[in-house]
C-alpha positions as CSV (number, residue, x, y, z in Angstrom):
1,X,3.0,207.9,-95.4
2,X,2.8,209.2,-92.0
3,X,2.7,207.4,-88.8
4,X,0.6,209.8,-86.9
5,X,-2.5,211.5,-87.8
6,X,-1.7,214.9,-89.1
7,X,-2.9,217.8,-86.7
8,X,-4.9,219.8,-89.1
9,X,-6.7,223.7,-88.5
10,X,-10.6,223.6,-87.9
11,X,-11.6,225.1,-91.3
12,X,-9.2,222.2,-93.0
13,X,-10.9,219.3,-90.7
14,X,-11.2,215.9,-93.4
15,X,-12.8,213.1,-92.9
16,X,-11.2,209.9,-92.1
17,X,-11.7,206.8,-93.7
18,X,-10.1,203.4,-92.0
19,X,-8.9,200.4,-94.2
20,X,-7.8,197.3,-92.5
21,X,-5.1,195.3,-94.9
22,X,-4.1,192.0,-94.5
23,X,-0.7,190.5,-96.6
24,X,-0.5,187.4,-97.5
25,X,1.9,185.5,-99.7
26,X,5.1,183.2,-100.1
27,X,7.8,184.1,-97.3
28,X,10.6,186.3,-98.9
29,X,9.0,187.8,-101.6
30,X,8.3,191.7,-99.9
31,X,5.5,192.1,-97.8
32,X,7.3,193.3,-94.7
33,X,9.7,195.7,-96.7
34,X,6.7,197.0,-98.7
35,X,4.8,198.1,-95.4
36,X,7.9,199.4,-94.0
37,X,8.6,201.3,-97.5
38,X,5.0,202.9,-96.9
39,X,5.5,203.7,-93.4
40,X,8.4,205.6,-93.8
41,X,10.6,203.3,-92.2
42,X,13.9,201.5,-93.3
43,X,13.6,197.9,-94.4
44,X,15.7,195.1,-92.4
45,X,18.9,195.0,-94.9
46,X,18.7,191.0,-93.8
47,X,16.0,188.8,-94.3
48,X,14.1,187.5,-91.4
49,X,10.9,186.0,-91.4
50,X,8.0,187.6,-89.5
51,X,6.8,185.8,-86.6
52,X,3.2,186.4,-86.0
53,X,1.2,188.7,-87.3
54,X,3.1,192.8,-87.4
55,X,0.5,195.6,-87.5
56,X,1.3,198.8,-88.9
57,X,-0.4,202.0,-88.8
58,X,-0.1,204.6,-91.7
59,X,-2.0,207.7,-92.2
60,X,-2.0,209.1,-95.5
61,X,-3.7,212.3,-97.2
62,X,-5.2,212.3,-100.1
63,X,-7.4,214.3,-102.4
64,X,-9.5,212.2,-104.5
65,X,-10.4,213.8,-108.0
66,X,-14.3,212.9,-107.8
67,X,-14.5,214.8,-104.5
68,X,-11.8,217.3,-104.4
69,X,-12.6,217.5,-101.1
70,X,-9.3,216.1,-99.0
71,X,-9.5,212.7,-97.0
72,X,-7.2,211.0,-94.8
73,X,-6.9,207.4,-95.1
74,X,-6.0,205.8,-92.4
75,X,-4.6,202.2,-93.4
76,X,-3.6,199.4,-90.7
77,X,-1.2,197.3,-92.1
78,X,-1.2,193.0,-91.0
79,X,1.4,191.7,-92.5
């Protein structure tokens, strides 16, 4: 994933499309180290529970087969 939205040529210009994704689930079991994983980012080597909510940005390119035409997805983490 990236963290900042790629700087792309006129004649390459894609459309972005925005996702808003919320994790929910047992404490321990991955959801922070998953987003992190995604992001690019190292994982805390010690557990520690999240306080809050944590929102994460991630842009990611993409090329879906239907289209063929390239798309940036642009997914905010809430974990």
């Amino acid at each position: 994933g990236l963290l900042e939205r790629p700087a792309l040529p006129p004649p390459l210009a894609a459309p972005t499309v925005t996702y808003k994704l919320f994790l929910s689930g047992k404490s321990g079991v991955g959801k922070s180290a998953l987003v992190a994983s995604l992001a690019g980012t190292p994982a805390p080597p010690v557990h520690h529970e999240t306080l809050g909510i944590e929102a994460t940005t991630v842009y990611w390119p993409a090329k879906p087969r239907a289209s063929g035409r390239p798309v940036i997805f642009q997914l905010h983490f809430w974990d």
